[in-house]
N, C-alpha and C positions, 0 to 999 in steps of 0.2 A: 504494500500500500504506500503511496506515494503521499506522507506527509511533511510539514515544514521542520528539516533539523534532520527526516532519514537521508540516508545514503542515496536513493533515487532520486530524491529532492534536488540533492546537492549535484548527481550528477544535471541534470538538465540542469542547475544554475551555470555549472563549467561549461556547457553545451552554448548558452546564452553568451556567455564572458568570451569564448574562442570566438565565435562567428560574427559576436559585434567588434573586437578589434580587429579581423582581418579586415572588415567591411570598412571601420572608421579609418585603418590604414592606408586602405586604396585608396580613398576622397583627400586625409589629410596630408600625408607623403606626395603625393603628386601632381595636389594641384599646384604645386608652386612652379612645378615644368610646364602645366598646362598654362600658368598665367604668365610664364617669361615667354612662351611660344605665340600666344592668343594677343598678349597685350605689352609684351617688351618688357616685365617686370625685369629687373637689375637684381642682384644681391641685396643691396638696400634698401629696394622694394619690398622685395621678399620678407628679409628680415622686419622690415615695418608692422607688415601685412601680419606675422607669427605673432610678434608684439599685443596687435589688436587684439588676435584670439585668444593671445595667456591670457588680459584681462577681462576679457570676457567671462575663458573659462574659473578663474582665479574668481569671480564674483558669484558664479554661479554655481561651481561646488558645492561651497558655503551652505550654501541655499538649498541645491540638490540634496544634501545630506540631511538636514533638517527637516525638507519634507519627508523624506521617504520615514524617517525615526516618528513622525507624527501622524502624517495622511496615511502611511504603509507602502512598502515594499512595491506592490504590483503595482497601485497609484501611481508610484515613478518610473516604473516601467512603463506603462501605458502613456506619462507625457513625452518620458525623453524618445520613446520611439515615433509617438505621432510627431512629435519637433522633426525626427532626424529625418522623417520621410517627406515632409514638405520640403526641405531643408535642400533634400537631394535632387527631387523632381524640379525643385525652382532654379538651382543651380544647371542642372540639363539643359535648360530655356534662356538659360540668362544668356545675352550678347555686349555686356559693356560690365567693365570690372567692378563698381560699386554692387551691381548686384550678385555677382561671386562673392564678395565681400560679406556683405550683410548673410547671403545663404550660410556661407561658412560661419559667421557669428553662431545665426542659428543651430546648426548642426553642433557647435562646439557647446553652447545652452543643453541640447538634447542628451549627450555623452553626459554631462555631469550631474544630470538623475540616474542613470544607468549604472555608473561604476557606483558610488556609493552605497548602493542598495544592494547588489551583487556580493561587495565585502563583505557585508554585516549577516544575507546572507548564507552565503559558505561559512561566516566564522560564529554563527552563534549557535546555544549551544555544546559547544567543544570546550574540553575540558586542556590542560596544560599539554597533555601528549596527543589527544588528539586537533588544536587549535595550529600548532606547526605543519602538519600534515597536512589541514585542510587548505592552509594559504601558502603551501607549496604547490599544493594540485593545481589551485586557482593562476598561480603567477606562470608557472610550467603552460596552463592550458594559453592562457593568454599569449605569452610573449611565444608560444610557436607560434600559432597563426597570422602572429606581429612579424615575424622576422619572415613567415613563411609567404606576406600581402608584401613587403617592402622588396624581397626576392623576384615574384612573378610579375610584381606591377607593371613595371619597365616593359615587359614580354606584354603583358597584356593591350597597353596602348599602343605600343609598333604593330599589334597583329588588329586590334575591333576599335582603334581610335580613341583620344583623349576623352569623348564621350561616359568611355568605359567606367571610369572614377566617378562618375554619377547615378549611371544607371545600375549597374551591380549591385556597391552597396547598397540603394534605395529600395531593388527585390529584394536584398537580404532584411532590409529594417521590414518590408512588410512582413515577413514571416517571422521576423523574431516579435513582433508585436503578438501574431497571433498565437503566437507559444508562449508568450507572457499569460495570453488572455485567458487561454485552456490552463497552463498550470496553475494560476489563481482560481478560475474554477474549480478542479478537479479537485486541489486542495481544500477547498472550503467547501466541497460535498462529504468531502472525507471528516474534515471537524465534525458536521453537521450530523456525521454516523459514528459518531462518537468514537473516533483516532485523537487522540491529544498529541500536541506538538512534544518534543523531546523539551526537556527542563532542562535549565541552564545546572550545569553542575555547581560543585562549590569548589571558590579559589582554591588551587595544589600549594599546601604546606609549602614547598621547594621553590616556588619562586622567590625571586630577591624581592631587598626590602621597599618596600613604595618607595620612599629616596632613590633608591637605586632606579627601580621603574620608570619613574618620573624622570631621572637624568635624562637617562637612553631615548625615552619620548620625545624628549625635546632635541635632543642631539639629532634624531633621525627626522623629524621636524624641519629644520636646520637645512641636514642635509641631503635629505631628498629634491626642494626647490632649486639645490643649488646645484643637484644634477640634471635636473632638467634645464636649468641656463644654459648649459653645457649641451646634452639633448637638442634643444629648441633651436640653438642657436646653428648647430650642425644642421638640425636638416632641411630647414630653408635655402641653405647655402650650399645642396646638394647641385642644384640645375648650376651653378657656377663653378662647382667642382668638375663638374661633367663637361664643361663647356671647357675647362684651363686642359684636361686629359683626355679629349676630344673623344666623351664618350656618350654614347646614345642611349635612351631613358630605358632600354633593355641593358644594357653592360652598365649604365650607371647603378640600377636598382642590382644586379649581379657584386659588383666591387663594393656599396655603398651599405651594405644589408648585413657584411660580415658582423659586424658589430651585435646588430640582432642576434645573430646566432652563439656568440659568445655570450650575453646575457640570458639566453632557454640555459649555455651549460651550466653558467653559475647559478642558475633559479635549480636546476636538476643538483646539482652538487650541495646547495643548502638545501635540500628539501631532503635529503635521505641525512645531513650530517647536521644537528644542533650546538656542534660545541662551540658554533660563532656567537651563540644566544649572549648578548651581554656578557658582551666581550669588545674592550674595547680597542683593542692595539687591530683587531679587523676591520673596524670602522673609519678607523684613520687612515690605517693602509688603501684602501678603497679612493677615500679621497683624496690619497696623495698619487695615486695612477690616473684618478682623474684628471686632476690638473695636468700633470705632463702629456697624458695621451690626447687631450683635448687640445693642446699649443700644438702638439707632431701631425696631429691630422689637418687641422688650416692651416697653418704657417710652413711646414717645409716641402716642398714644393718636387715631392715623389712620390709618385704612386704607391710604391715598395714603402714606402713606410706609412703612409697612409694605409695600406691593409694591416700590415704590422701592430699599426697603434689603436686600431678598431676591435682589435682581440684583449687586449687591457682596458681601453674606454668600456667596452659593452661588459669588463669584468666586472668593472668599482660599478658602475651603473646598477647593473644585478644585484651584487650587494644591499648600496644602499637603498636602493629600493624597497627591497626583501625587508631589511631591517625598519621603513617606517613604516610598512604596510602591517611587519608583524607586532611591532612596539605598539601601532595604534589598535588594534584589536586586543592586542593582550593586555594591555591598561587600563581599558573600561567596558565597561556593560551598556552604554550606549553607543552603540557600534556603528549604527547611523551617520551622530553626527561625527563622531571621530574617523569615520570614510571621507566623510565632507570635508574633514578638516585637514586628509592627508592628502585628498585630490585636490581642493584649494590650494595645499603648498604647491603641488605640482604647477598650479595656473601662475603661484607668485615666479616659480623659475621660469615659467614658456614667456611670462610678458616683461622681467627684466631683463634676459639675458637677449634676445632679441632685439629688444628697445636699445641698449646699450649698444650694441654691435651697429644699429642703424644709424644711430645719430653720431659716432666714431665713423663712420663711412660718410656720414653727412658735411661732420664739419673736418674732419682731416683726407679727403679723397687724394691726397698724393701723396697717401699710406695705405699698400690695399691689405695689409694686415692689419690695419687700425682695431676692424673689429673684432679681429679674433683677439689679438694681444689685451683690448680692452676688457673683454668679455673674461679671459683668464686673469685679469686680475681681480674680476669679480669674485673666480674663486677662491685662489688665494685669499679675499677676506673673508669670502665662510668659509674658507681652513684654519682660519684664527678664531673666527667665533665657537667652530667646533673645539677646539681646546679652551675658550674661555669658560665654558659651559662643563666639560670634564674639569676643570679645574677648582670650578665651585661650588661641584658635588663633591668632589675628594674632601 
């Protein structure tokens, strides 16, 4: 019987979490080649353009997460998919970039009912040994069909047209809508026949002290936004990568996607091994390969080490990901909005680290490294904050 908290449950929520990030992958990842192709966007357009949508997304996490903890679960299922389907259909139609603009607003609004709800989710319910488990499965399912959309995209617009970034995803949101709509049904027949949802257990003795918790929450806080700077800021800047290694949006998505697939191995390698749990000499290490692998990928000027440096980026990425995703479920019982509050960090890294790098290419243009260099020494200071923070927990 398929109730909210068994094992069937959770898989069809994994089922939902894979097929909307390969979908939001296809639209997000590559409109930025459709809009340099379509309408002469630049790099600093681009990056402008990413900017817009952190903030967007960064406000409406927030938000997303709050409803779905109040209104429910399938409630936010049911907007952010009706959002992401107009969102996609309008974008298909659209002929002048403000209205790609606005759609993708949209769409980026519709994501942030969806991930939060999803979290909370796969993690509630689960007890200390089984709550690692379940937000490995979740991070595993996702970032395959992430690295697996950033992979084929390239192939798929050389073969059915830039179109394809609209229309694909937009079949895929109608169907995950209506699997939202049946497993909210199906469940609430099964209440109604008296199946009770699984009980939250009680906190495992062995966890560290709320101090302790509370550091790590905040440190993965921290430093999940400031991997997405890092993130956000790379792949806007992919169609100019591709363009400096004269490579076409099939072999860009091919060379540009390693990275993905280094973050599934690091999501597979913490998901079967715990002894990073609050631990902190892992979390620093993480962002100290960020910061260097994130300079060697924009600034030095090979390809050869551009692949190179995309297997350590997508390490520490993995990482600390994993760690704010896991710190904010493991921390509290309102799982809702503490989803809201780790996918809002992600929007505060998609709209600084972009914003920074645009306006570096704005007013310094005869430094085409401006933005990268600027944008790493964003991290650099949240590699300082991240130690300010262990430092006064110690």
């Amino acid at each position: 019987m398929i109730t909210p908290g068994s094992r069937p449950f959770k898989a069809i929520c994994f089922t939902i979490g894979g097929a909307t990030s390969f979908a939001t992958c296809i639209y997000s990842y590559y409109i930025y080649f459709f809009m340099r192709d379509q309408f002469g966007f630049n790099g600093r357009d681009n990056l402008a353009f990413a900017a817009l949508n952190g903030l967007v997304y960064m406000i409406s996490a927030w938000q997303g997460g709050r409803f779905g903890q109040r209104r429910g679960y399938f409630n936010a299922f049911k907007f952010g998919f009706g959002a992401m389907i107009l969102a996609s259909a309008a974008a298909s139609q659209c002929h002048f970039a403000l209205g790609l603009v606005l759609a993708t607003a949209l769409l980026n609004v519709g994501m942030c009912f969806i991930w939060p709800a999803l979290e909370a989710l796969v993690s509630e319910g689960e007890d200390a040994v089984g709550l690692p488990r379940m937000v490995g499965t979740y991070n595993v399912v996702w970032a395959s069909t992430n690295a697996l959309a950033l992979f084929t995209g390239g192939t798929l617009v050389e073969q059915f047209g830039f179109k394809t970034i609209f229309y694909l995803p937009g079949a895929m949101f109608v169907g995950l809508l209506a699997l939202a709509w049946w497993l909210q049904r199906y469940t609430e027949a099964a209440h109604a026949a008296g199946h009770q949802p699984l009980q939250a257990p009680l906190p495992d003795p062995h966890r560290p002290s709320p101090a302790k918790t509370r550091a790590f929450l905040h440190m993965a806080w921290l430093s999940n936004p400031v991997a997405y700077v890092a993130i956000n800021t790379f792949i806007p800047m992919l169609p100019t990568l591709a363009t400096h290694f004269h490579l076409t949006p099939m072999f860009a998505g091919f060379a540009c996607s390693l990275w993905g697939f280094a973050r599934l191995g690091t999501f597979l390698t913490l998901w079967f091994w715990t002894g990073w749990h609050y631990r902190f000499r892992w979390l620093v290490t993480a962002f100290s390969l960020l910061i260097v692998s994130f300079a060697a990928i924009l600034i030095v000027p090979s390809l050869a080490v551009m692949l190179a440096a995309q297997i350590f980026f997508g390490g520490a990425i993995g990482l600390i990901y994993y760690s704010s995703l896991f710190y904010s479920m493991d921390a509290s019982e309102a799982k809702g909005d503490h989803g809201g509050i780790h996918e809002a960090a992600i929007g505060v890294g998609n709209c600084i680290g972009p914003g920074v790098g645009a306006l570096s290419l704005e007013f310094l243009p005869q430094y085409s490294h401006s933005g990268a260099a600027a944008v790493s020494g964003l991290l650099v200071l949240g590699f300082a904050g991240l130690l300010a923070i262990w430092k006064a927990a110690k």
